[in-house]
N, C-alpha and C positions, 0 to 999 in steps of 0.2 A: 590337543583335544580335537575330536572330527568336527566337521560343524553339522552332521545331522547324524541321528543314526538308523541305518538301514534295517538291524532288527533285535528283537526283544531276546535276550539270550535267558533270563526266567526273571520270574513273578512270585513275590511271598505275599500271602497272605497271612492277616490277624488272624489269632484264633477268636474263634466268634464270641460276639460282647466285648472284645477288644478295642481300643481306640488308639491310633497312633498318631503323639502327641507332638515327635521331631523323632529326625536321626542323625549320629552321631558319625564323622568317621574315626576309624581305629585301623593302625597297622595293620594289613588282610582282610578286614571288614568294614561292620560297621554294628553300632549299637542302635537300637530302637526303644523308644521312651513307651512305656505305655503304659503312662501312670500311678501303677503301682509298683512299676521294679524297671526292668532289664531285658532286651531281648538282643542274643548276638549271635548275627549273621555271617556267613561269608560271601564277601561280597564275588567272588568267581564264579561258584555253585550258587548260590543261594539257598544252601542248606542251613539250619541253623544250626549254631554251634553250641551254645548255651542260655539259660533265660537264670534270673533271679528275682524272683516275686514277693511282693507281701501284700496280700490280697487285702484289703479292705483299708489299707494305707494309704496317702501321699505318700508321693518318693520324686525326689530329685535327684540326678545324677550330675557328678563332672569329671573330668576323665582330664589326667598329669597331663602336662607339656609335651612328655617322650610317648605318652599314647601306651604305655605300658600299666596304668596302673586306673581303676576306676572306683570312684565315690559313691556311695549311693545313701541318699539320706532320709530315711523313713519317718513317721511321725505320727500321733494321733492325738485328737485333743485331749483326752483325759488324760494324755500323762504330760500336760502344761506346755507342749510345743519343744519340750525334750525330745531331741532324735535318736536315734539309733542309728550309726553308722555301720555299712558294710563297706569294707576294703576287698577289692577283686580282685583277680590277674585278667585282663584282657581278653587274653587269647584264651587259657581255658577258664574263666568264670571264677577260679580256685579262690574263697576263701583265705583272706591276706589278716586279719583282723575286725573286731567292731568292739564300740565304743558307745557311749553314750554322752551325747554334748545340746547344748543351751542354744537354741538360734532365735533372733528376733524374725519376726513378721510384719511386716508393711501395716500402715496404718488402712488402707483401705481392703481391707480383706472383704469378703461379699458378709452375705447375712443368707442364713437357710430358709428363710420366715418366719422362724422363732424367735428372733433375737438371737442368734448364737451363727458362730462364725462358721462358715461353710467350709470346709474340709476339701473340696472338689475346686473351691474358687479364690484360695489362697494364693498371694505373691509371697513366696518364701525365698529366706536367702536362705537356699538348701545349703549348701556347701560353700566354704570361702573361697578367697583364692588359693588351689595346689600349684606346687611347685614338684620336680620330678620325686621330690622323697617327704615333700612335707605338704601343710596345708597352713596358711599364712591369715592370721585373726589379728584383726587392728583391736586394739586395747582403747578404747575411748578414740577420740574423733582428732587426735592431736597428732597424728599420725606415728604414733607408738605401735608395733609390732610384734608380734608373737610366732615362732614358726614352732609347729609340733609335727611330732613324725607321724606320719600317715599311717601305717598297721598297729599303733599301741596309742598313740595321743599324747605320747609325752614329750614334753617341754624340750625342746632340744636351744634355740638363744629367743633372747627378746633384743631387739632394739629401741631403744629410747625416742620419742618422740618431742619435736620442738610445741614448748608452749606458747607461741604464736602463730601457729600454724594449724590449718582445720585442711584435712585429708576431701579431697573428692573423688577420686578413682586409685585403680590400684589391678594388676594387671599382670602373668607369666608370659613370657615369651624365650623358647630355648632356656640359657641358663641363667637369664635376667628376668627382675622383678621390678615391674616398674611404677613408680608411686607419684602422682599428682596432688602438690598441696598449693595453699594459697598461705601465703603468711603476713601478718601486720606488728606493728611495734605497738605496744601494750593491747595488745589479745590476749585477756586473761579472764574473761568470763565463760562460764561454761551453760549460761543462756543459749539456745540456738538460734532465737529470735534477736540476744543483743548482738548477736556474732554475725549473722548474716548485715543486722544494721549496721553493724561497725565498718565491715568488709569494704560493703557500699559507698561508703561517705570515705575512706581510708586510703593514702595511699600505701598499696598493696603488692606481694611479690609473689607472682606463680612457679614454681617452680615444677619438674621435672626429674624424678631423681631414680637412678638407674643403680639396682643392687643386687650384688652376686647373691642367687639362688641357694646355692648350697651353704652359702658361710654367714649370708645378712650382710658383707658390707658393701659400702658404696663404691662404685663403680664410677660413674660418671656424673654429673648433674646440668640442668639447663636451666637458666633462669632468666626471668622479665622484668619489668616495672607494670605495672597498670592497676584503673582506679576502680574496678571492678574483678569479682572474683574468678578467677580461672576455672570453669565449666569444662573444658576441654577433656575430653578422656585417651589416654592411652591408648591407640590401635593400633592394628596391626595393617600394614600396607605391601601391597607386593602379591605374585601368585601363588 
């Protein structure tokens, strides 16, 4: 990478009224968020290549491991924070599949000044974690798994989850999936406030647990002792 650059080889602009919210990269480009869809570039020309919009929507995007395949999850309140998925191809935009699926919403979502929740100022979990062919849904907080295929939503394995263990991150990287839990000997309340209590006062095990992408099983694991709950998230390190 140079350390400066001597000049501007081009310049995109939003289309006006446009707001651009983050960008994305993707193999030969890159995607542009802008709030209610999709916009994809190439990144050589700076021509763009394709957009996918739904005008008066939220839309969250996330885009597979392999950079081949992108999510896009749309939404509106009257139809109760039910999304509407769109499955892309990347490179040309093509229509892969869409679905309709259930996402939770953060407790602190804004307010419009009516009392009702602002649509513009939602923290959504737009899309779960994807994996290069799936999209991976924790089933309760006991870190039980669900992986469904990304073009249809169908159930392709579940993996069972321990009940003494409360899931805190969770993470694709290449053809691993990697799952951060905290575990204790009788964790069996499904209070979030006795579990956090419990945690605290508990001696407690973090584990680490590394699992094949394509099939759900485990791969490797890493595990600790300590009297507090493992916080720590799965990242990614390296250039």
């Amino acid at each position: 990478m140079p350390a400066s650059a001597e000049e501007v080889a081009w310049v995109w602009e939003a289309p006006e009224g446009v707001a651009v919210h983050d960008v994305h990269p993707v193999p030969g480009g890159a995607l542009v968020d802008v709030g209610d869809g999709v916009i994809a570039l190439d990144t050589v020309t700076g021509e763009e290549r394709w957009r996918y919009r739904r005008p008066g929507r939220v839309a969250r995007f996330g885009v597979a491991p392999d950079g081949q395949t992108v999510v896009l999850s749309c939404f509106t309140a009257e139809r109760g924070f039910q999304t509407r998925r769109f499955v892309l191809d990347a490179r040309s935009g093509r229509l892969l599949g869409e679905y309709d699926v259930t996402v939770g919403v953060y407790q602190d979502a804004g307010e419009d000044g009516r009392g009702e929740q602002d649509l513009g100022s939602l923290h959504i979990r737009g899309v779960e974690t994807l994996t290069s062919g799936a999209r991976v849904v924790a089933d309760g907080e006991r870190g039980a798994l669900s992986a469904r295929d990304l073009a249809d939503n169908s159930l392709l394995r579940t993996r069972e989850g321990d009940p003494r263990c409360v899931e805190h991150s969770r993470t694709a990287l290449g053809d691993l999936l990697f799952q951060a839990v905290t575990c204790a000997d009788e964790l069996e309340t499904d209070s979030p406030t006795e579990r956090t209590e419990y945690l605290d006062s508990a001696e407690a095990e973090t584990r680490v647990v590394a699992l094949d992408a394509r099939t759900g099983e485990e791969v490797w694991r890493r595990s600790w002792r300590t009297r507090t709950p493992g916080w720590e998230e799965v990242r990614r390190y390296g250039t």
